[in-house]
C-alpha positions as CSV (number, residue, x, y, z in Angstrom):
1,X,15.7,-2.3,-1.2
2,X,17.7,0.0,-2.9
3,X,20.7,2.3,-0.8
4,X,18.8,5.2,-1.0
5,X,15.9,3.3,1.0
6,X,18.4,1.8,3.4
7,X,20.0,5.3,4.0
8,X,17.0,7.0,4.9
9,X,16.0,3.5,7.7
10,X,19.7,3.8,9.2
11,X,18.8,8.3,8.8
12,X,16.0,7.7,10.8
13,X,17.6,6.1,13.6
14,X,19.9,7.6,14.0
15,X,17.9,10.9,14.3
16,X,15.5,9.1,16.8
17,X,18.6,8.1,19.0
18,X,20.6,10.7,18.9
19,X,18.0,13.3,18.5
20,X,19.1,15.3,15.7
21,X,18.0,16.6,12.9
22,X,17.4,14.8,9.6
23,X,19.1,17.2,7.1
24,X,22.5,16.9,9.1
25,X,22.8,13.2,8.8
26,X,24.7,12.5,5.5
27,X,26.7,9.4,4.1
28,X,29.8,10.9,5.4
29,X,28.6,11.7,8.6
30,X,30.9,9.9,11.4
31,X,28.9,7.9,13.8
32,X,31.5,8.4,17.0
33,X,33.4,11.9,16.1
34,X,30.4,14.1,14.8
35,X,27.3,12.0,16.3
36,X,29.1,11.0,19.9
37,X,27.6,7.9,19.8
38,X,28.4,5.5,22.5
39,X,28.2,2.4,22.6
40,X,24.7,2.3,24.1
41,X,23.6,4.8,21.7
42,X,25.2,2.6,18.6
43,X,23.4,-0.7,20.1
44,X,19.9,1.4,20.1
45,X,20.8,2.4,16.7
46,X,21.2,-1.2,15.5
47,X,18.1,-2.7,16.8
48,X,16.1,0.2,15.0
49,X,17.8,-1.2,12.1
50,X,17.8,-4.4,12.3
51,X,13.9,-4.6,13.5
52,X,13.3,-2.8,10.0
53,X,15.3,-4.4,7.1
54,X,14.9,-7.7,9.2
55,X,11.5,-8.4,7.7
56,X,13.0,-7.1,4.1
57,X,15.3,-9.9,4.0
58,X,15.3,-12.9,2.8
59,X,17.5,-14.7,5.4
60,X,16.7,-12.2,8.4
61,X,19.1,-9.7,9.1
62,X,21.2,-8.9,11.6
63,X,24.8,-6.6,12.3
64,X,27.4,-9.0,13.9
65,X,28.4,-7.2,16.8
66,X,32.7,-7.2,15.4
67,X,31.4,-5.7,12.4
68,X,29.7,-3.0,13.9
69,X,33.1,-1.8,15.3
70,X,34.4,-1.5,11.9
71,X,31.5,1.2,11.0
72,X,33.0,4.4,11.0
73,X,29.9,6.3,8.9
74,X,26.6,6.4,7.6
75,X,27.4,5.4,4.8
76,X,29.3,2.8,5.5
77,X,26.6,1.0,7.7
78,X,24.5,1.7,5.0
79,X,26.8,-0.1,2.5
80,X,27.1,-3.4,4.9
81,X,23.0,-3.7,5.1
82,X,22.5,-3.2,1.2
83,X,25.1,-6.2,0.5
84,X,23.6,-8.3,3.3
85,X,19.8,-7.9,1.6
């Protein structure tokens, strides 16, 4: 799966959680300053993702819960799944 495909899966929900619109999710977009994600919000976020790539994977997938805090953007929790597929 290529980044683009994994941008638009984390895109997705991240819209569905947050309830926002599509076009004004980016790369750059910060999950906690521009989204105000909490961490409830950021957990839902997750599982959307993980229940998605999860079957993509070769090993499963899954975001370790210390690496989550060091996701600042879309982009870069886009990043972390495409190097762990």
């Amino acid at each position: 799966m290529n980044a683009d495909a994994v941008f638009a899966v984390v895109r997705d929900a991240v819209v569905t959680v947050m309830e926002v619109e599509p076009g004004t999710v980016s790369r750059e977009t910060r999950l906690v300053e521009d989204l105000r994600c909490d961490s409830l919000a950021l957990v839902e976020i997750v599982e959307i993702v993980e229940e998605t790539l999860r079957p993509l994977a070769r090993n499963g997938f899954a975001i370790d819960d210390s690496d989550l805090d060091d996701m600042r953007t879309v982009g870069e929790a886009v990043d972390y799944a495409v190097a762990r597929l």
